[in-house]
C-alpha positions in Angstrom: 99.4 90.1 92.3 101.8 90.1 89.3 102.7 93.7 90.2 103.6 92.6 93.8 105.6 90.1 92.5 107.5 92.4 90.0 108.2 94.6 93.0 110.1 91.8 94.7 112.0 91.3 91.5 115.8 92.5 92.6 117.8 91.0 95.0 116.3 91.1 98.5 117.1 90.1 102.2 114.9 88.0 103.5 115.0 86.8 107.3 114.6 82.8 107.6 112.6 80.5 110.6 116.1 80.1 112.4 116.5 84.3 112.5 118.9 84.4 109.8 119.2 87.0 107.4 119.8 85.5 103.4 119.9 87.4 99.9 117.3 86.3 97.4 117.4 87.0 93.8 114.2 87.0 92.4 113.6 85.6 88.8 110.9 87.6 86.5 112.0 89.5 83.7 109.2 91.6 83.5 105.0 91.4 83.5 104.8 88.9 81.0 107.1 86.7 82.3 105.9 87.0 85.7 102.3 86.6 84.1 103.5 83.6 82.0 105.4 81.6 85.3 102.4 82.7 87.7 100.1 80.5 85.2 102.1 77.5 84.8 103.0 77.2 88.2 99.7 78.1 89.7 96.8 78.5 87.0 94.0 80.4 87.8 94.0 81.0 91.3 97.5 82.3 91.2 96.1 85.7 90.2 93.3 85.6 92.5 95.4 85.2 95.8 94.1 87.3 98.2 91.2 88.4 97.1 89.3 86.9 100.4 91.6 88.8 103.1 91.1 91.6 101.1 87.7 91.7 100.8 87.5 90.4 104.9 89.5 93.6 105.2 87.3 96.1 103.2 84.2 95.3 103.5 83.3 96.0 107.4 84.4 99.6 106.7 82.4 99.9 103.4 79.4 98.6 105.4 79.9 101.1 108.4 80.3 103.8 105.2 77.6 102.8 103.5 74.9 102.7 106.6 76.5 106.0 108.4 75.8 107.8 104.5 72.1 106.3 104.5 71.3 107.8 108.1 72.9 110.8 107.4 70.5 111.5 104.5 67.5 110.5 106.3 68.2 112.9 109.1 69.1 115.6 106.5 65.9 115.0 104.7 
């Protein structure tokens, strides 16, 4: 998460609800301070946003992996 939000870090254009396009600056100065603002501002669970769409969005094709694998080397022997 804190390297998706150092990615953002520059000025960007960001489109708005009523279609119009704004610049943003964004504010970190680096890991540490996006580390350090991401913990005051949202404690814990700051640096665990997302984890459950991720894992919704991995773990059907890691089952279908896994079981294909497994039937594969049954029918090899």
């Amino acid at each position: 998460m804190i390297k998706a939000r150092l990615q953002q870090r520059s000025e960007s254009l960001e489109l708005t609800a009523e279609g119009e396009v704004r610049a943003v600056k964004r504010e970190y100065a680096g890991m540490v301070d996006a580390a350090r603002r991401m913990w005051q501002r949202e404690g814990i669970t700051g640096y665990f946003r997302g984890c459950l769409p991720n894992a919704i969005r991995v773990v059907p094709g890691a089952a279908i992996t896994f079981v294909v694998y497994e039937a594969v080397m049954d029918w090899i022997g």
